[in-house]
Short mmCIF file of the C-alpha atoms (twelve columns), coordinates in Angstrom:
data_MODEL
# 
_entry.id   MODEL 
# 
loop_
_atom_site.group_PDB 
_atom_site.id 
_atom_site.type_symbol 
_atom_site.label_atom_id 
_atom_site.label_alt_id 
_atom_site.label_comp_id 
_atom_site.label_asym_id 
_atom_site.label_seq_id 
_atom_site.Cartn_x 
_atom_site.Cartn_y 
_atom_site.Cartn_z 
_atom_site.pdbx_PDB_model_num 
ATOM 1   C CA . UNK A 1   0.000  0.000  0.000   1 
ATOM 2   C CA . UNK A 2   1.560  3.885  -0.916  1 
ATOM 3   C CA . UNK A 3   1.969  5.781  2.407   1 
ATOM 4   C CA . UNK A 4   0.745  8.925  2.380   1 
ATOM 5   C CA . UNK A 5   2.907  11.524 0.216   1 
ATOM 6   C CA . UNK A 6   4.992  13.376 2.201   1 
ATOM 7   C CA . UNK A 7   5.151  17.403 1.950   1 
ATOM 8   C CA . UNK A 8   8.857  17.797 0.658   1 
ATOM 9   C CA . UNK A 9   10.776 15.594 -1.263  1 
ATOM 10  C CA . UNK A 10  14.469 16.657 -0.808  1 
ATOM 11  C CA . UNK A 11  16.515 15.467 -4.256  1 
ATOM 12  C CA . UNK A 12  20.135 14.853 -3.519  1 
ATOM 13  C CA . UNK A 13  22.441 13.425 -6.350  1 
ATOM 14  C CA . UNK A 14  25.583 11.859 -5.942  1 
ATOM 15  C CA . UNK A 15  28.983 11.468 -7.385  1 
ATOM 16  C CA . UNK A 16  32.117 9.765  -5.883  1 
ATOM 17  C CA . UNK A 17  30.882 12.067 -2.649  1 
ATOM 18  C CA . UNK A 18  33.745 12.402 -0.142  1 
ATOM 19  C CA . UNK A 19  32.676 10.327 2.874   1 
ATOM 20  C CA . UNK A 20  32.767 12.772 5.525   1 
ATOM 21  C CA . UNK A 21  31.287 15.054 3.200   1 
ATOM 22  C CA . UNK A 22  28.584 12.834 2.756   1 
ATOM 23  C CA . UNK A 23  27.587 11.887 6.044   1 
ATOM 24  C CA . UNK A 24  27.499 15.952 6.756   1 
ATOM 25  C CA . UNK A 25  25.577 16.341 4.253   1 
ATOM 26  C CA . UNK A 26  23.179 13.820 4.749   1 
ATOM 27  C CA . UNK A 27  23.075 14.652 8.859   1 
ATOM 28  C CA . UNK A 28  22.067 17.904 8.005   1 
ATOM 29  C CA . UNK A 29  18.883 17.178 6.396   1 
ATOM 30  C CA . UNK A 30  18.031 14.705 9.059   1 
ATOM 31  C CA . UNK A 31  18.089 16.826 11.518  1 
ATOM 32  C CA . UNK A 32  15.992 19.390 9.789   1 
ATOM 33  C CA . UNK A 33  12.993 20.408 12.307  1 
ATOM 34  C CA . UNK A 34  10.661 20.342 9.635   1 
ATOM 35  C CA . UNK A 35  9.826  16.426 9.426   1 
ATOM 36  C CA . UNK A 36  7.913  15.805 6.623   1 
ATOM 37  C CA . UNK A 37  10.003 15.100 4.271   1 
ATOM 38  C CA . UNK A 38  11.689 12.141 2.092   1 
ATOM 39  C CA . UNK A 39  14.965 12.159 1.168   1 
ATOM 40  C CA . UNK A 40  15.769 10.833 -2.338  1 
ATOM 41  C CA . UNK A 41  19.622 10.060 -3.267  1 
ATOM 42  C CA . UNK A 42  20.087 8.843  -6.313  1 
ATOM 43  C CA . UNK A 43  24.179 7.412  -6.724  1 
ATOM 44  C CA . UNK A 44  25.255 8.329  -10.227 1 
ATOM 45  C CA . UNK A 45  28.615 6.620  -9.747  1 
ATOM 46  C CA . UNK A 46  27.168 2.956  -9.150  1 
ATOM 47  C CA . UNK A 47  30.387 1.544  -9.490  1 
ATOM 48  C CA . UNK A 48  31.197 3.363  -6.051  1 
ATOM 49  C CA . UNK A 49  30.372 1.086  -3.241  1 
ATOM 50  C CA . UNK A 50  31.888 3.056  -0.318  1 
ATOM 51  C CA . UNK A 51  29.297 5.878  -0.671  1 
ATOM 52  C CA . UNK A 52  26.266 2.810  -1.689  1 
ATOM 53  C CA . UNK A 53  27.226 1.843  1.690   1 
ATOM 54  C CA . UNK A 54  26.943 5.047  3.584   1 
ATOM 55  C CA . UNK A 55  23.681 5.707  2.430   1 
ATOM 56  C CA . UNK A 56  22.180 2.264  2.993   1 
ATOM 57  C CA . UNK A 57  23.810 2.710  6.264   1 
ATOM 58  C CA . UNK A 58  21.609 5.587  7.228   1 
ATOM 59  C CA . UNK A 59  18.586 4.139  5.128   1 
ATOM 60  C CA . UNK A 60  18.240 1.306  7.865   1 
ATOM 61  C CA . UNK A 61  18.279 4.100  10.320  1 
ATOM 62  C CA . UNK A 62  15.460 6.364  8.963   1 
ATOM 63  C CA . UNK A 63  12.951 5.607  6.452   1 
ATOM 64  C CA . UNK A 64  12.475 8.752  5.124   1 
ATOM 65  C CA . UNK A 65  16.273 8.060  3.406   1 
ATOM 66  C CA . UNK A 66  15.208 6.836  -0.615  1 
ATOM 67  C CA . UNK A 67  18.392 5.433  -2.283  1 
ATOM 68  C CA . UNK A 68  18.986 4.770  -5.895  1 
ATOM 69  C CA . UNK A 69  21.350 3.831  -8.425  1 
ATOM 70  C CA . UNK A 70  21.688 4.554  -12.021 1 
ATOM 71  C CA . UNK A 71  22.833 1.782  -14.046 1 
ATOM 72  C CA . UNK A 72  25.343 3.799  -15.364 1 
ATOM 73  C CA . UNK A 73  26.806 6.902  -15.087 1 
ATOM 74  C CA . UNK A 74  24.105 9.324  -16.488 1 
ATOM 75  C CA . UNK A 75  25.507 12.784 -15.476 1 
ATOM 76  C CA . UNK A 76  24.050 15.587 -13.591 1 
ATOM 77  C CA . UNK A 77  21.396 16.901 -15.337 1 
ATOM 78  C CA . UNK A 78  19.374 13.177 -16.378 1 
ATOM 79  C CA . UNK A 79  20.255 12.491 -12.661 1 
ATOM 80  C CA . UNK A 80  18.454 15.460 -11.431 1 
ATOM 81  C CA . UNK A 81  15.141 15.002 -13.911 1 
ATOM 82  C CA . UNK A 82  15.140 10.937 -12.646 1 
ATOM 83  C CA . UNK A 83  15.192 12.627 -8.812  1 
ATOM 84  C CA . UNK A 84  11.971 15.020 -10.220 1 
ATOM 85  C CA . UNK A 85  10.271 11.659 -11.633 1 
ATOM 86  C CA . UNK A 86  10.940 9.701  -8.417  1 
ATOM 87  C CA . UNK A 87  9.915  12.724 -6.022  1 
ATOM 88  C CA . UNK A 88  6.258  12.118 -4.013  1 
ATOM 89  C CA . UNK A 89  6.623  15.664 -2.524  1 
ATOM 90  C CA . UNK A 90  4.338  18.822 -2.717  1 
ATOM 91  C CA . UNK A 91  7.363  20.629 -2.306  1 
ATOM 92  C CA . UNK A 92  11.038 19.932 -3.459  1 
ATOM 93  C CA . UNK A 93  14.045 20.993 -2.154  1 
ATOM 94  C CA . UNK A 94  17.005 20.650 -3.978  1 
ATOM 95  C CA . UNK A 95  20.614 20.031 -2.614  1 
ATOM 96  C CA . UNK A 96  24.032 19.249 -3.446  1 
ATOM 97  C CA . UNK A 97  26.028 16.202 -2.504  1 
ATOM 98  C CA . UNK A 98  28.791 17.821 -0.160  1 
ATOM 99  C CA . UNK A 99  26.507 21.235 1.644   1 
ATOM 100 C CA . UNK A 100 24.876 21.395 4.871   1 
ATOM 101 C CA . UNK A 101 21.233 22.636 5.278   1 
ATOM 102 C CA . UNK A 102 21.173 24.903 8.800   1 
ATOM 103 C CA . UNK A 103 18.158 22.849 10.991  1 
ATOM 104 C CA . UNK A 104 15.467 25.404 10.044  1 
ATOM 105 C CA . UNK A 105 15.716 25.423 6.339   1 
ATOM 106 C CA . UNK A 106 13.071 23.355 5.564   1 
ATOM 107 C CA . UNK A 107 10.664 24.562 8.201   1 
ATOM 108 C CA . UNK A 108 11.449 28.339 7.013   1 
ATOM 109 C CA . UNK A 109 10.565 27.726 3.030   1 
ATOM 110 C CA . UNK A 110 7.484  25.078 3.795   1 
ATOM 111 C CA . UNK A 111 5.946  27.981 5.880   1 
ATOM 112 C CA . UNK A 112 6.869  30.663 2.943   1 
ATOM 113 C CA . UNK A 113 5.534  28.436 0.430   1 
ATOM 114 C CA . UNK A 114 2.491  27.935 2.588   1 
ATOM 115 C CA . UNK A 115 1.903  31.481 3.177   1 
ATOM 116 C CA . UNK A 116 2.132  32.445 -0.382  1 
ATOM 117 C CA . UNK A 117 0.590  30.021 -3.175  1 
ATOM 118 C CA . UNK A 118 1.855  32.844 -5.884  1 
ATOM 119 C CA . UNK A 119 5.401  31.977 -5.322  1 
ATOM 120 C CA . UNK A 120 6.792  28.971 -7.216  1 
ATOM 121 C CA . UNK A 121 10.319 29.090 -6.282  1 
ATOM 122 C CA . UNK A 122 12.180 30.390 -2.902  1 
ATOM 123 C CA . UNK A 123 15.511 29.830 -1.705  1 
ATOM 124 C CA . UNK A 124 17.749 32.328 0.036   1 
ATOM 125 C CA . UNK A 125 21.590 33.035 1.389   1 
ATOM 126 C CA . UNK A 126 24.362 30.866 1.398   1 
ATOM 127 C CA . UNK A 127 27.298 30.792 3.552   1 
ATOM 128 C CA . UNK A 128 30.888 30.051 1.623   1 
ATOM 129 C CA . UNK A 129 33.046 27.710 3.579   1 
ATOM 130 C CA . UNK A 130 36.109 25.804 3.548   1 
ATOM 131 C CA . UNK A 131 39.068 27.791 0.892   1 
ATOM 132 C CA . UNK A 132 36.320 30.436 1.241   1 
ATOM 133 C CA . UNK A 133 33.831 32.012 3.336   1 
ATOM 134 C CA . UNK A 134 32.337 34.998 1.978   1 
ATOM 135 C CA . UNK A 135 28.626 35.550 2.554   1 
ATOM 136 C CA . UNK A 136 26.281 34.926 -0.937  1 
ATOM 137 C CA . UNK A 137 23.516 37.449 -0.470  1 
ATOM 138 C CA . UNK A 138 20.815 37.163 -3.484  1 
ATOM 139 C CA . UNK A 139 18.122 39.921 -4.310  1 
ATOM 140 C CA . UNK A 140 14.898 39.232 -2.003  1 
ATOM 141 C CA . UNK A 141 11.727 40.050 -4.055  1 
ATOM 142 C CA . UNK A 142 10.627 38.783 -7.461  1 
ATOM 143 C CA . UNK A 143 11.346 41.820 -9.782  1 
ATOM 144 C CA . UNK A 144 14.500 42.183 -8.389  1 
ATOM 145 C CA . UNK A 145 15.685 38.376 -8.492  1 
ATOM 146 C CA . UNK A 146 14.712 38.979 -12.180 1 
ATOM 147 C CA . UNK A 147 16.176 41.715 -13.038 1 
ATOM 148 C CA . UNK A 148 19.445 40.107 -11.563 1 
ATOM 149 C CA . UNK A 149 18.425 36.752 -13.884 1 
ATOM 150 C CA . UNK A 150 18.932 38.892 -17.083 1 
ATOM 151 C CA . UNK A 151 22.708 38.794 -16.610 1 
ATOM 152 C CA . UNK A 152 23.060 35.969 -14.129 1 
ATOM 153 C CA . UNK A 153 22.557 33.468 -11.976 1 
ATOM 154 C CA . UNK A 154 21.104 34.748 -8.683  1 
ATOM 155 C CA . UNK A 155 18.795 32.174 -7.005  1 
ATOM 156 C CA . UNK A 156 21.058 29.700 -5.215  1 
ATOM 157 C CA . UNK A 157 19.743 26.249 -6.536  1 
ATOM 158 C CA . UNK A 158 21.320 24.192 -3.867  1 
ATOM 159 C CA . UNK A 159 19.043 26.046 -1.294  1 
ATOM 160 C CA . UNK A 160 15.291 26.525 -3.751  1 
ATOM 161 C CA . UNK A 161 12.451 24.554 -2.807  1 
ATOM 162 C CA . UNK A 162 10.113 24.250 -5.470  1 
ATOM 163 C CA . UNK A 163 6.612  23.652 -5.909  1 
ATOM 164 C CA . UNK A 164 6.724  20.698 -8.189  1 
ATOM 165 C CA . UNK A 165 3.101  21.432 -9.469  1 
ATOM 166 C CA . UNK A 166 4.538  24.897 -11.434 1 
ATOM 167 C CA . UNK A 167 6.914  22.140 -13.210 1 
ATOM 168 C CA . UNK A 168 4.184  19.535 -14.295 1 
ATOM 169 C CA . UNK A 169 1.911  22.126 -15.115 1 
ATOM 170 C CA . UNK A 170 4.225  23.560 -17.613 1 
ATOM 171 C CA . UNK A 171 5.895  20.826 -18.436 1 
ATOM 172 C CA . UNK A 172 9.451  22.238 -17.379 1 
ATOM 173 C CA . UNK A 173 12.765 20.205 -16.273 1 
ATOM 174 C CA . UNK A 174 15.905 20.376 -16.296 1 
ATOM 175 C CA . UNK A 175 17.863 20.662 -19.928 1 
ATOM 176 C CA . UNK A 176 21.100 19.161 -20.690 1 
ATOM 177 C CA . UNK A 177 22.131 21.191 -23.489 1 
ATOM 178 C CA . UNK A 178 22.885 24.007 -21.364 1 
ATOM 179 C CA . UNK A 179 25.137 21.911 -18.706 1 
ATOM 180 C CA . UNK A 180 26.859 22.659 -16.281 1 
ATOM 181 C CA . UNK A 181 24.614 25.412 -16.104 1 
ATOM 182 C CA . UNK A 182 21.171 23.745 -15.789 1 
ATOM 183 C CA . UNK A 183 19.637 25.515 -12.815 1 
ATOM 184 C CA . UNK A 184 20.263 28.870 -14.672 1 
ATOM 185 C CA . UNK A 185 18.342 28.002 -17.697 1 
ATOM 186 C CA . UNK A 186 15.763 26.117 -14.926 1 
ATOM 187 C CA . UNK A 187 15.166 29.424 -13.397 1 
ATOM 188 C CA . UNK A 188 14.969 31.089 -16.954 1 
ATOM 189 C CA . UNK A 189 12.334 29.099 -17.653 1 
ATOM 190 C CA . UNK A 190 10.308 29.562 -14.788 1 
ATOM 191 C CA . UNK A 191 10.329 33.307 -14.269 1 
ATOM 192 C CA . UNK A 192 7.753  33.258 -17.353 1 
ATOM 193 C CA . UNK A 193 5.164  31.219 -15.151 1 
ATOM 194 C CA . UNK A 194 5.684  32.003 -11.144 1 
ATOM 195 C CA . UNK A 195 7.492  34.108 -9.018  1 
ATOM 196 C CA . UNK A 196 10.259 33.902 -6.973  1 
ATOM 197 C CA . UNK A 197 11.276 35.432 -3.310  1 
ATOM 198 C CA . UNK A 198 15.228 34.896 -1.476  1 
ATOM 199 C CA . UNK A 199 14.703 34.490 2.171   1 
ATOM 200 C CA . UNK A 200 17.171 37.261 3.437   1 
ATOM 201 C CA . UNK A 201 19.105 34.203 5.879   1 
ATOM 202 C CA . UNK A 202 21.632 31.235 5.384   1 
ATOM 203 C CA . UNK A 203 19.741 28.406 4.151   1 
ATOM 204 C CA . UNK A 204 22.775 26.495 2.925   1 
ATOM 205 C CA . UNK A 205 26.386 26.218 4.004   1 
ATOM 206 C CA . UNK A 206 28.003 26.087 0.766   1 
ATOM 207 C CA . UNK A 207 31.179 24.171 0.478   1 
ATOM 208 C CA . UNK A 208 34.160 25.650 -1.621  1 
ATOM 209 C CA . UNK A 209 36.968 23.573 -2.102  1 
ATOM 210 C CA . UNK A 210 38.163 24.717 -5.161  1 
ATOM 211 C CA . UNK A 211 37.397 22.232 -7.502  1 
ATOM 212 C CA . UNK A 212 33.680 22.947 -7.401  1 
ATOM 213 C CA . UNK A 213 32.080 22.619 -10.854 1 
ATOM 214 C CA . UNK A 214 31.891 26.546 -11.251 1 
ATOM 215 C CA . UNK A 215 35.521 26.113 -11.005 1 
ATOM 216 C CA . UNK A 216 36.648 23.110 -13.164 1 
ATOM 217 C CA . UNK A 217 33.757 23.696 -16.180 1 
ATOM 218 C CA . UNK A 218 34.179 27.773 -15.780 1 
ATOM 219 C CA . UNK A 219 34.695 28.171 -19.679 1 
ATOM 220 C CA . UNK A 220 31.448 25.742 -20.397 1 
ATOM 221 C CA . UNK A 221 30.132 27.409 -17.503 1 
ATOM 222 C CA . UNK A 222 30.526 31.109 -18.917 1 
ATOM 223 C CA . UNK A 223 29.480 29.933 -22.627 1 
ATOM 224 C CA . UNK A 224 26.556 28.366 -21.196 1 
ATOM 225 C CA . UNK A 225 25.551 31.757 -18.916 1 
ATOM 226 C CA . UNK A 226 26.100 33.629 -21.915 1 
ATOM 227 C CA . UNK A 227 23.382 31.944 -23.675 1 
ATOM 228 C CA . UNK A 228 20.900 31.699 -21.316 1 
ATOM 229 C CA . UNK A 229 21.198 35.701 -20.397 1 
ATOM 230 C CA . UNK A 230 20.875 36.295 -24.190 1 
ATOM 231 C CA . UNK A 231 18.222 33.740 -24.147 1 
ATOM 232 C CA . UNK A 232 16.051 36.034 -21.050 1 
ATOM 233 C CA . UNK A 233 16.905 39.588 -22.998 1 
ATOM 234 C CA . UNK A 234 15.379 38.345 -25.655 1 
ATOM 235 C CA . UNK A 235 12.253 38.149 -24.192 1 
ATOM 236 C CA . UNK A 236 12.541 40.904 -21.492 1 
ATOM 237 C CA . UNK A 237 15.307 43.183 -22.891 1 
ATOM 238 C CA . UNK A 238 13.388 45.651 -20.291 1 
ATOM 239 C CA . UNK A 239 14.904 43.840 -17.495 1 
ATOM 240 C CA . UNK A 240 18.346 43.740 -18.345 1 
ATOM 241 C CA . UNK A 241 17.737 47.717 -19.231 1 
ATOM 242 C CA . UNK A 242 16.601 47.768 -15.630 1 
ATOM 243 C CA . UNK A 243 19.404 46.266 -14.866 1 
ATOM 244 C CA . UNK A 244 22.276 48.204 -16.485 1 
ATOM 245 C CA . UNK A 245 20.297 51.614 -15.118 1 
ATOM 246 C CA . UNK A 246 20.678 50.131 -11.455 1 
ATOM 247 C CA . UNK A 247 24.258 49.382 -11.433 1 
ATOM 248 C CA . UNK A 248 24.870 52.686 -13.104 1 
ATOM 249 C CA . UNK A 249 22.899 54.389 -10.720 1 
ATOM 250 C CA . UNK A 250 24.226 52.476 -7.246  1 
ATOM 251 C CA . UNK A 251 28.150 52.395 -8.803  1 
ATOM 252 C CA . UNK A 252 28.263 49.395 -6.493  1 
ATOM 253 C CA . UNK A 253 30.819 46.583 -6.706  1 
ATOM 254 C CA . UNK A 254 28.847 44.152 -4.682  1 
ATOM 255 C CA . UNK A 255 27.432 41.956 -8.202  1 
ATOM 256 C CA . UNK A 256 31.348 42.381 -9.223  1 
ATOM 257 C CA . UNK A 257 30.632 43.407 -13.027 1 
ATOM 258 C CA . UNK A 258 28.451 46.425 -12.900 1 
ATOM 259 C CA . UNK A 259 27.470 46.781 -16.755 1 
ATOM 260 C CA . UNK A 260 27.837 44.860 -20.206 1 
ATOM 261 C CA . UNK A 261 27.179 45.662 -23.380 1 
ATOM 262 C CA . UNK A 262 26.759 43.183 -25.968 1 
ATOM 263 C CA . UNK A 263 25.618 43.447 -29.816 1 
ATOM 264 C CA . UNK A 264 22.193 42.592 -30.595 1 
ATOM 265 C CA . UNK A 265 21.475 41.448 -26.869 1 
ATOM 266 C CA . UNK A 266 24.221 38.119 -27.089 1 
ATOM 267 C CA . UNK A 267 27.481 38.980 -28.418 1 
ATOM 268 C CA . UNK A 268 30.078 40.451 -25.639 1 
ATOM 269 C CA . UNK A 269 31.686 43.817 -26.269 1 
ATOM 270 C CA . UNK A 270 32.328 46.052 -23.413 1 
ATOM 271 C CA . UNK A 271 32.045 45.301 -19.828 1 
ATOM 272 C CA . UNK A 272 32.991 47.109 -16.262 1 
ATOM 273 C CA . UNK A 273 34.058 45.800 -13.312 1 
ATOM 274 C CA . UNK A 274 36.039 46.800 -10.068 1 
ATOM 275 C CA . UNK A 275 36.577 50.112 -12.100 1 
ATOM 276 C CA . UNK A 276 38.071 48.769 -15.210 1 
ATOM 277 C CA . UNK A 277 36.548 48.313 -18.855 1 
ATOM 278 C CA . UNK A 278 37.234 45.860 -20.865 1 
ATOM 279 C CA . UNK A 279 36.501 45.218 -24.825 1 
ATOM 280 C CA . UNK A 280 35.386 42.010 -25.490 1 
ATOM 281 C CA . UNK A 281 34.661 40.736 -21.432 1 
ATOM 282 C CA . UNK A 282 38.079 40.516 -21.153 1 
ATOM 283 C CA . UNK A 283 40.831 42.742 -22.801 1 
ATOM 284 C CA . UNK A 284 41.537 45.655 -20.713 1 
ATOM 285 C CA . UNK A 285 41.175 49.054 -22.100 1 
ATOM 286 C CA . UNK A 286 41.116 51.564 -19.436 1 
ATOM 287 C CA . UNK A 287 40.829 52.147 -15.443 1 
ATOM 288 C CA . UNK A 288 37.836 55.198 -14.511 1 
ATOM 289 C CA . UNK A 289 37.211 56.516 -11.607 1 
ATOM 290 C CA . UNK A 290 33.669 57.161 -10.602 1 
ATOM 291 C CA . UNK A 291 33.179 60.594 -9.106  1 
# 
């Protein structure tokens, strides 16, 4: 007999995890206060038997652990739309292999999601840590989160929850095409059909080692960002106009770049950052100094 759904599904997948790293992560979200919950890992390196074993470990433990395989190594994205498929969840909240949830994460975005049935997506701060532990603050209300979209990615994925019924009822997921940078053209998608909100708190402790996948795919990364942002001014040019007047306006360096200019919305010619412009994203041309 199928037990009752539960209210969040939270979709973990995993690659030659480190260990330790593991069981953090996975201690984390079983200690969440919020309860209600099933936790889906699905191993995309079945040929890895220490990390099977973890998780089967902590499966005997607590029910709420769902662990899967893949029969082969299918990569990130097919991983993450096979976690969607398998999820039960009203809600589902997505997270990385090797983070750590604070204890009130899920309780916090249930109850926002609760509150307001207009908002599809909702996520909020993360906190760096390890070679790095800067503080990721993201825009907190839905014009400004997409405003920020139209040049890049600023809703943390590995701290949204989601309300899966905005997916099946527009038939979104994740696409491939545009990996590693599949949560960027997820929210792309989605800011045509819902609205998003950043709880202004840590969610997520983010771990940097240095070899994250920003890191080691940063040219497939960039290429990928490039096309999605081109993809979202497109359709809402007014937005990344919005957001060109607001950098120019603030002169703040907290986004890093502060403008861009590209040719017909896509191809990069001039951009400014940390007082500098550069032709092309990344010759040099001159240093300014704002007044």
């Amino acid at each position: 007999m199928q037990t009752k759904a539960p209210k969040v599904s939270v979709l973990t997948p995993i690659y030659n995890t480190n260990p330790v790293h593991l069981r953090e992560m996975i201690e984390s979200i079983l200690n969440q206060t919020f309860t209600d919950f099933e936790f889906l890992i699905l191993n995309d390196s079945p040929d890895n038997r220490d990390i099977e074993k973890i998780v089967l470990d902590y499966a005997k433990k607590d029910a709420r652990i769902k662990y899967a395989k893949n029969d082969k190594n299918m990569g990130i994205t097919p991983s993450r739309n096979k976690l969607l498929k398998m999820s039960r969840g009203e809600y589902l909240a997505i997270f990385d292999h090797d983070d750590i949830s604070v204890p009130d994460r899920l309780s916090r975005q249930v109850a926002y999601l609760d509150a307001h049935p207009y908002i599809g997506v909702v996520s909020g701060w993360l906190q760096y840590f390890g070679n790095d532990n800067r503080l990721h603050k993201t825009p907190e209300y839905d014009i400004n989160i997409k405003i920020m979209l139209s040049d890049d990615c600023w809703v943390a994925h590995t701290a949204a929850m989601i309300r899966k019924s905005v997916l099946i009822d527009n038939n979104i997921e994740y696409e491939e095409f545009y990996t590693p940078a599949e949560d960027y053209r997820l929210w792309a998608r989605l800011m045509d059909v819902t609205h998003f909100y950043n709880l202004q708190t840590v969610l997520v402790k983010y771990r940097w080692t240095g070899d994250n996948t920003t890191v080691v795919q940063s040219t497939k990364m960039e290429l990928a960002r490039l096309g999605i942002a081109a993809c979202i001014c497109d359709k809402h040019q007014f937005l990344y106009n919005t957001f060109v007047k607001q950098m120019l306006k603030s002169k703040e360096q907290t986004v890093g770049t502060i403008f861009r200019l590209r040719l017909f919305g896509r191809i990069p010619l001039l951009k400014i950052k940390n007082n500098k412009i550069y032709l092309f994203e990344f010759i040099p041309l001159l240093t300014i100094k704002w007044k």
